[in-house]
N, C-alpha and C positions, 0 to 999 in steps of 0.2 A: 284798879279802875272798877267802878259800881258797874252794875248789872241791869239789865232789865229784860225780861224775858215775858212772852205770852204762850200758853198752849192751850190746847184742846182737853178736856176732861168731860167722860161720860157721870153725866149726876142722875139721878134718877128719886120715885119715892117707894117707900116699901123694897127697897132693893133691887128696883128694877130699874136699870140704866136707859132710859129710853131720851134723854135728849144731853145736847151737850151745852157747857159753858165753860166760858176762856176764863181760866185761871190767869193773874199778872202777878209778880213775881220782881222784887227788888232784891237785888243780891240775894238769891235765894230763898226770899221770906215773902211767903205768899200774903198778897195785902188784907185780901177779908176773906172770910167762910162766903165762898161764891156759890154756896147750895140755898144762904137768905139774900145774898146781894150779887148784880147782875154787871155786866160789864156794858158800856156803852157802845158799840163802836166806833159808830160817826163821830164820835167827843174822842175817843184814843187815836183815830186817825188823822181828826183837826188838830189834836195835839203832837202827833209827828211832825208836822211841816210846819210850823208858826207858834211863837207865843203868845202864852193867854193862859185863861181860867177856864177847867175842863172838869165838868162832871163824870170822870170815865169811871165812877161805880156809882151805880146807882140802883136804884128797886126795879124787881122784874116786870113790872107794870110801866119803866121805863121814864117816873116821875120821883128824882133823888130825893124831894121833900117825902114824898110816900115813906121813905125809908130813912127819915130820919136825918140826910145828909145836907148839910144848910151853906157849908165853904164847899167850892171845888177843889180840884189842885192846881198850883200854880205851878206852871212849865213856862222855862224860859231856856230858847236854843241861844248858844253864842260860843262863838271859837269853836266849833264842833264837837261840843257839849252843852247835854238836855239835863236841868236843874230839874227838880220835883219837888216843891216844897207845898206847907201848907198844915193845917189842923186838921189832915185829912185819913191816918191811919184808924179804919175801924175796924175795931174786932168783933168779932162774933157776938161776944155777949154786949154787944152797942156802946163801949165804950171807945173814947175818941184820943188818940195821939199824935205824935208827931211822927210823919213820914222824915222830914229833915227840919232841923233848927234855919236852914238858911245862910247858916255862916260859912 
């Protein structure tokens, strides 16, 4: 069975840990360098309870275009199983993959 996990991680600049951001986590594989891209909440928690299209990473300024990000991801709950699908894997250096095919 897939994974999905959220935590807490102190980031900081200059080495100094001074705030924190929720790292997410699909089977183990953290989705983006969350020290340039920010986690939404209200969009991760809209996407707990209902289907739809969720911006849950987006730029720390709190606008996903800002940073680049233009599909959300697509969640869809059914038979108590949450899909993830979408063109929505970005990595650090901004390049863009697949979280899942869909199939």
């Amino acid at each position: 069975m897939d994974s999905f996990n959220c935590k807490l991680k102190a980031q900081g600049i200059d080495g100094k840990e001074d705030y924190l951001v929720v790292e997410i986590a699909v089977n183990d594989h953290i989705l983006v360098d969350f020290a340039v891209y920010a986690t939404d909440m209200y969009e991760l928690v809209r996407s707990s309870k209902e289907s739809g299209t969720y911006f849950i990473i987006t730029c720390w300024c709190g606008d996903a275009g800002c940073a680049g990000i233009r599909q959300g991801i697509n969640v869809r709950h059914e038979n108590q199983k949450i899909d993830l699908t979408g063109n929505t894997r970005i990595l650090a250096e901004g390049r863009v993959r697949r979280l899942s095919d869909g199939g």
